[in-house]
C-alpha positions in Angstrom: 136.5 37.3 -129.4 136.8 35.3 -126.2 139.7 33.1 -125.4 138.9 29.4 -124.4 139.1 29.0 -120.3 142.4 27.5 -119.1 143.1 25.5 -115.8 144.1 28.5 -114.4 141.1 30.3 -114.8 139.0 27.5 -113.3 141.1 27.9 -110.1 141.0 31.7 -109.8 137.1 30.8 -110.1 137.5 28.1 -107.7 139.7 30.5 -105.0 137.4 33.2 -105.6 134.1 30.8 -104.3 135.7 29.7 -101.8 136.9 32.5 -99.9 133.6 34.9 -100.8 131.8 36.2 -98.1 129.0 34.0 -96.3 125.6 35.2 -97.1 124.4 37.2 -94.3 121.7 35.1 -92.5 118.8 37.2 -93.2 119.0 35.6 -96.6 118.4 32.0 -95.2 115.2 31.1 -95.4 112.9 28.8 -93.1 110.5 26.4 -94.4 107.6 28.7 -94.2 109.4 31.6 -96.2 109.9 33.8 -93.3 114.0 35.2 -93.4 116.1 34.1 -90.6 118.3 36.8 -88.7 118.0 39.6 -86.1 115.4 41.9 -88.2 113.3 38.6 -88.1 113.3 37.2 -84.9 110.7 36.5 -83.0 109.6 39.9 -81.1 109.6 40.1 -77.0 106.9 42.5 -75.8 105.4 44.2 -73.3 101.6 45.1 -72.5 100.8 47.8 -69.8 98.2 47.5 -68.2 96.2 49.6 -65.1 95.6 47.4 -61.8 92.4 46.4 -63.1 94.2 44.4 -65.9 92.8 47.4 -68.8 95.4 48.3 -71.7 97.0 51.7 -70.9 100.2 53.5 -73.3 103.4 53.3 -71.8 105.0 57.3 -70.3 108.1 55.6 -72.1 108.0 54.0 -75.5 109.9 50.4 -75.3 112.5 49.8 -77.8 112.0 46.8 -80.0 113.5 43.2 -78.2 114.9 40.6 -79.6 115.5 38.6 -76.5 114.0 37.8 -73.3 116.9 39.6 -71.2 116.9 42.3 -73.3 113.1 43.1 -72.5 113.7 42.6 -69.2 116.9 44.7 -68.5 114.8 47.6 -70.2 112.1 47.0 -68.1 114.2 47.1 -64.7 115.6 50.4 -65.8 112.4 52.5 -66.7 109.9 50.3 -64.2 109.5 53.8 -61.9 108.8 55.9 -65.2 106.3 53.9 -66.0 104.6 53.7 -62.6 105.0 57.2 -62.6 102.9 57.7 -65.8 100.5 55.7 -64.9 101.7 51.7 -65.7 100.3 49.3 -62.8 101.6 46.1 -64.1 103.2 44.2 -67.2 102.9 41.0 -68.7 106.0 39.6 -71.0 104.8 38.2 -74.4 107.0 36.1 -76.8 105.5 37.2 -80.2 101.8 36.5 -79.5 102.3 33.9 -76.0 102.2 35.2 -73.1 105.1 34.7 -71.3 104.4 35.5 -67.5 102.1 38.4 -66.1 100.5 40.0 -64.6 103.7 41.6 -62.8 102.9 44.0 -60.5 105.0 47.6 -60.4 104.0 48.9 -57.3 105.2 45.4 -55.6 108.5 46.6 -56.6 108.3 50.2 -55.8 108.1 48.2 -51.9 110.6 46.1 -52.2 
């Protein structure tokens, strides 16, 4: 048999609400259902492309971006790899927009 709840109950309820941990924020959700949070972000890509603007695969496979700078600082380190393998230029997408491009390779293999 259960004993009837007591003030003191109700506050170690009360204390135990308040200091529970946050939901983490991939549990939030936006208006159109999609979870907010890292995993959910909107994606930063690259497309490689030959000089004549034609879809080629990458000598090095980019890792997934979450940000603009990220993208970028990848692309500044493996930019000679991917000359080398046969990447003439780039264009920056944010999900499906493109963001700037074509970016030449070669321009900076001169500079």
């Amino acid at each position: 048999m259960s004993r009837p709840c007591d003030v003191g109950d109700a506050a170690r309820a009360a204390v135990r609400r308040a200091y529970a941990p946050a939901p983490a924020p991939a549990r939030l959700r936006c208006p159109d259902n999609r979870t907010l949070g890292r995993r959910n972000m909107v994606p930063w890509t690259w497309r490689f492309e030959k000089a004549d603007g034609t879809e080629v695969s990458p000598s090095v496979e980019p890792d997934e971006f979450s940000t603009q700078g990220d993208a970028e600082s990848w692309l500044g380190e493996y930019w000679k790899e991917l000359l080398e393998g046969g990447v003439e230029q780039v264009r920056l997408y944010e999900d499906t927009t493109e963001i700037y491009g074509p970016m030449s390779l070669r321009e900076a293999q001169t500079a």
